[in-house]
KOLSE-719649 format. One record per residue: x, y, z of N, C-alpha, C in turn; residue in one letter; residue number from 1. Coordinates in pm, whole numbers, plus 32768, in hexadecimal, padded with zeros to 4 digits. Example, Ala and Ser with C-alpha at 12.3 -4.5 7.8 and 13.67 -1.06 7.14 Angstrom:
residues 2
8527,7DC7,830C,84CE,7E3E,830C,8528,7EB6,830C,A,1
8505,7F1F,82C4,8557,7F96,82CA,850A,8003,8313,S,2
This chain:
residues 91
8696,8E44,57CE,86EB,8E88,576F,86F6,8F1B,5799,X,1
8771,8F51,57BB,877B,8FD2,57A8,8770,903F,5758,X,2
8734,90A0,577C,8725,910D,56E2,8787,9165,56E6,X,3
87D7,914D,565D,884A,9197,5636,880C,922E,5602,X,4
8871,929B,5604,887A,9316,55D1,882F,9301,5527,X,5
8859,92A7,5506,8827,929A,548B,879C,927D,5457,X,6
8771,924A,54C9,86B0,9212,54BD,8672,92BC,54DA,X,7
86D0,92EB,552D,86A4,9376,558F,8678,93D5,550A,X,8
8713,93DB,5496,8724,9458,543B,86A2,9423,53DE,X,9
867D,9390,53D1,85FF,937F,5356,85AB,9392,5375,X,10
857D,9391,540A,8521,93CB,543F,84FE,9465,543B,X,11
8547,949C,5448,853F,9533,5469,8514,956C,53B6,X,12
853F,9533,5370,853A,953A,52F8,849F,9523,52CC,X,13
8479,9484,5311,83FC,94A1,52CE,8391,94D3,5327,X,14
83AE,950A,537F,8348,953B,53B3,8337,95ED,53AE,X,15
83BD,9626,5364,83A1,967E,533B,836A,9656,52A1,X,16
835B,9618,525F,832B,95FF,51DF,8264,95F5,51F1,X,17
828D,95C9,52A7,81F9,9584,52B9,8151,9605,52B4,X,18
815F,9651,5280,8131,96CB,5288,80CC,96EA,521F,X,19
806E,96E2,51D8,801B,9739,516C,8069,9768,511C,X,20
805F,9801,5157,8087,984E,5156,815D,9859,510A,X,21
818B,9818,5164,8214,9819,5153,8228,97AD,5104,X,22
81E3,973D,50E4,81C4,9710,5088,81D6,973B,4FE9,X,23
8171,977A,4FB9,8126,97C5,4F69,81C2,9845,4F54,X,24
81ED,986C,4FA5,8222,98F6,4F82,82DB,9897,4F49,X,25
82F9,981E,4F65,8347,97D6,4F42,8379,979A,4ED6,X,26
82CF,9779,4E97,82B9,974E,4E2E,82A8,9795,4DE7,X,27
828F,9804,4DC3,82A3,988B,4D71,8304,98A7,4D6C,X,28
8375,98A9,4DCF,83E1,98F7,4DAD,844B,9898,4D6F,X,29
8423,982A,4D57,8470,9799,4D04,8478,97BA,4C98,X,30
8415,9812,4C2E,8450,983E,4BB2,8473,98DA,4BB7,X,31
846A,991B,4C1E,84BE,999B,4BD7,8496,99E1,4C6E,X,32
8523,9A74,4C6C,8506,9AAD,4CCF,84D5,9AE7,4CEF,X,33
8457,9B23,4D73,842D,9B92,4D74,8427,9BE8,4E01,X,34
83C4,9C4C,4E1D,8415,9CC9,4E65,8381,9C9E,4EC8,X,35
8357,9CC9,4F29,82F7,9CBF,4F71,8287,9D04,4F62,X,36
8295,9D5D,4F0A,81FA,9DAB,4ED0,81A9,9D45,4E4A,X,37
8204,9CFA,4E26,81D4,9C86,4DAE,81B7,9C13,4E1A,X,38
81DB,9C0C,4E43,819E,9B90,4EAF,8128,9BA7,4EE9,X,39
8122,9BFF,4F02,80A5,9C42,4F37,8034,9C55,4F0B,X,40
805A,9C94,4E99,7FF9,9C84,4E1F,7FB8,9BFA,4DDF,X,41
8019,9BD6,4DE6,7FF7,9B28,4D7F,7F84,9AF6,4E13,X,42
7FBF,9AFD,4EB5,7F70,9A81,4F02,7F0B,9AEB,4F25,X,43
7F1C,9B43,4F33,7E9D,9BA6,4F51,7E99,9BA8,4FE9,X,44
7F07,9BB2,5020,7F2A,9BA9,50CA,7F2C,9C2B,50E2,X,45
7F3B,9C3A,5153,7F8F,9CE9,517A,8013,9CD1,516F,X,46
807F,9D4F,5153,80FA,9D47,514B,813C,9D24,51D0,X,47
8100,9D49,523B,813D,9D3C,52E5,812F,9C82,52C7,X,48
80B9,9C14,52AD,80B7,9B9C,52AA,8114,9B80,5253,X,49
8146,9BB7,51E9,81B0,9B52,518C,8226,9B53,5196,X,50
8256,9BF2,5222,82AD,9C16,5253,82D1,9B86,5267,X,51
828D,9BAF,530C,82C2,9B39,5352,829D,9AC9,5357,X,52
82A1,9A74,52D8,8292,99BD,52A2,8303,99E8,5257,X,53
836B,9A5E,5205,83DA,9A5B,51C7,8432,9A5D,523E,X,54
8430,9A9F,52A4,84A4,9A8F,5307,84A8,9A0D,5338,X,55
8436,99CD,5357,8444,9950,5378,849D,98ED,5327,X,56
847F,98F4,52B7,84D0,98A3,523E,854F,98D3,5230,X,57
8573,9950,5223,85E0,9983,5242,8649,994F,52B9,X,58
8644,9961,5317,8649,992F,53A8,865C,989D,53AD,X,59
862D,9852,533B,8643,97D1,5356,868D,979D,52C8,X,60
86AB,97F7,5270,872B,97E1,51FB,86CC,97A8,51C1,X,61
8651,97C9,5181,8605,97B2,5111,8635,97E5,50A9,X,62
85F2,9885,50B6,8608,9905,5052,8672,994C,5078,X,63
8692,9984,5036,86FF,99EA,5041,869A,9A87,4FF1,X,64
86E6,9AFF,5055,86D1,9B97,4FD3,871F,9BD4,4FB9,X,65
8713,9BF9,4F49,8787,9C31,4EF7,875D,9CE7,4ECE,X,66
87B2,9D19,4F1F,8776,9DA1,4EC8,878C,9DE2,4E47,X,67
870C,9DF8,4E09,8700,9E45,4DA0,86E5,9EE9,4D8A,X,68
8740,9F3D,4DAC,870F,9FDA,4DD2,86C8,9FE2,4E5A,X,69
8660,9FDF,4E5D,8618,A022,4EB1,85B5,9F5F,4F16,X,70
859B,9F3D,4EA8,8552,9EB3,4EA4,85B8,9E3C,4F1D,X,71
8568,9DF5,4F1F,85C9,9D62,4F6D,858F,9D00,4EE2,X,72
85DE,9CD3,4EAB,85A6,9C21,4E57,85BF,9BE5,4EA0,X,73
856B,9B68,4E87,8589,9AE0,4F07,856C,9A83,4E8F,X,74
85E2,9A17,4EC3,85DA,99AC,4E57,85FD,992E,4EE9,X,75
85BD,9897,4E89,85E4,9821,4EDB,869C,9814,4ED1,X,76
86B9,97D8,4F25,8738,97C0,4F3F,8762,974E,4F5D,X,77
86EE,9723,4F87,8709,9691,4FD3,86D6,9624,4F92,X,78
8733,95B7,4F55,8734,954A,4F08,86C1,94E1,4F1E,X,79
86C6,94D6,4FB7,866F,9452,4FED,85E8,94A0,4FEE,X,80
85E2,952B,5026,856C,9572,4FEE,851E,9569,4F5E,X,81
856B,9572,4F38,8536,9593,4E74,8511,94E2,4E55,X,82
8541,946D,4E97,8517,93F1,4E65,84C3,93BC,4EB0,X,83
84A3,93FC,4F42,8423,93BE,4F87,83A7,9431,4F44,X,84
83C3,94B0,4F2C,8359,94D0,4EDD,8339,9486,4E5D,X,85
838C,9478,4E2C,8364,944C,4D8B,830D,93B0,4D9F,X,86
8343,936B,4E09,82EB,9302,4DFE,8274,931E,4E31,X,87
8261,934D,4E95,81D0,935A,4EE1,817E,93E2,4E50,X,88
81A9,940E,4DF8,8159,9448,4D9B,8148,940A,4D05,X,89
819F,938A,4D2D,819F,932F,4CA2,8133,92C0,4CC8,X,90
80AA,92E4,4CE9,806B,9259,4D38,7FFE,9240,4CB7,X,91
């Protein structure tokens, strides 16, 4: 069997999902948006680590940021995102 573009895009998907870390910062942002100094705070990471696990997700049409003044919010964006989290946290 050949692998279509389409096995390729679910892949890429969950293996950016496949992460702790990017995990965790996914599933937080499923009920409301926030800026990267609250992320930080809540996992108790350094801000340079939560940087870059948001660009990653970013980069792969997870999250999106939205600016607020001065701040970035980042919220989920991505549909198949928000329902492979919800099951793997509904166990």
């Amino acid at each position: 069997m050949k692998i279509e573009g389409n096995y390729t895009e679910k892949a890429e998907l969950l293996k950016a999902l496949a992460h702790p870390t990017r995990l965790c910062i996914v599933h937080g942002l499923m009920d409301s948006e926030c800026n990267v100094n609250k992320i930080t705070g809540c996992m108790e990471m350094p801000q340079s680590t939560i940087s870059q696990q948001l660009a990653i997700l970013r980069s792969k049409g997870i999250i999106e940021g939205r600016r607020k003044g001065t701040e970035i919010c980042y919220s989920v964006i991505n549909k198949k995102a928000r329902e492979i989290v919800t099951l793997l946290m509904n166990d």
